[in-house]
N, C-alpha and C positions, 0 to 999 in steps of 0.2 A: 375373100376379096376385101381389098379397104377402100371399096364405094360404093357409100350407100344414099338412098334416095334423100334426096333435100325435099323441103317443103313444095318445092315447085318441080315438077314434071321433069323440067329443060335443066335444073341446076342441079346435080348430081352432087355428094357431099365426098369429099375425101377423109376417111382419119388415118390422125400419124402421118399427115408429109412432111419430105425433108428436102428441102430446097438448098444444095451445097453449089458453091464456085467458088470465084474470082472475084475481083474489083478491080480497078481500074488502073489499084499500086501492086495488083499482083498479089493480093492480101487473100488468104484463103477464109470464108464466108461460111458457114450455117443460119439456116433459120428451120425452125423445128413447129409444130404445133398441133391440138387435138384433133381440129379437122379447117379441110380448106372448101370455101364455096366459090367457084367461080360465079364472078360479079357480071363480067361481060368480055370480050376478047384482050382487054388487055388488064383489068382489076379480078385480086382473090385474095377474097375476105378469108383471115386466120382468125383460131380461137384458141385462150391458151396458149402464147407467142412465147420463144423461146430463142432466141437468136446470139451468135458469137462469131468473133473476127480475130482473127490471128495479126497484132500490125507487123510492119515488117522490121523491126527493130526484137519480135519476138514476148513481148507486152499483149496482152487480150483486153478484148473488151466483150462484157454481156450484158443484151439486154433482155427483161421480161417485161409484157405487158398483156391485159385483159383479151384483148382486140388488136387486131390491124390487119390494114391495107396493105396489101403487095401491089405498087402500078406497074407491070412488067415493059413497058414501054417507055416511061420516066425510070427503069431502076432506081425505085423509092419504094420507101416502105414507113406508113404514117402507124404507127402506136396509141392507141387509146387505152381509155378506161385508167388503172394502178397502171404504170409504167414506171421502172426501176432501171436503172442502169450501173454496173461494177464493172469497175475497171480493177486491174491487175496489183496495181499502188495500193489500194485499199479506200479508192475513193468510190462513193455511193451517192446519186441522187435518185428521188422520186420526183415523177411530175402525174398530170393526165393524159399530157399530149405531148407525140415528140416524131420530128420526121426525121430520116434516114437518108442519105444518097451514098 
């Protein structure tokens, strides 16, 4: 099975989810990670983020970060901790913090 008990009773931990779709330009999404804790009915906390988007012109972009937020209600997704992001070009920044829509 890949869930196992979280620290708390009520919060069940996931490893290895992989959260695949869509976006809004029809852009096809991954987001990957070690494990997921749901926060509360609409937040779940990643660890070990791994995320990539196809744009539509056929260009990617990826990101990795320590930590993050999935707000599944805002489709947003905030990145903390080492956060990295490469794009296709060959461009690369680091930051701590970076949100997502």
């Amino acid at each position: 099975s890949n869930i196992e008990q979280g620290s708390d009773a009520l919060s069940p931990k996931m490893m290895n989810p992989q959260f695949r779709g869509f976006d809004e330009q029809d852009q096809p999404f991954t987001v990957t990670a070690d494990y997921a804790l749901q926060k509360d009915d609409n937040t779940i906390q990643l660890s070990n983020v791994n995320a990539d988007i196809t744009l539509n012109g056929g260009k990617w972009v990826s990101l990795k970060s320590n930590e993050a937020l999935l707000d599944l209600k805002a489709k947003l997704i905030s990145a903390t901790g080492k956060v990295n992001v490469f794009y296709d070009d060959g461009y690369e920044f680091s930051t701590e913090f970076l949100k997502v829509d």
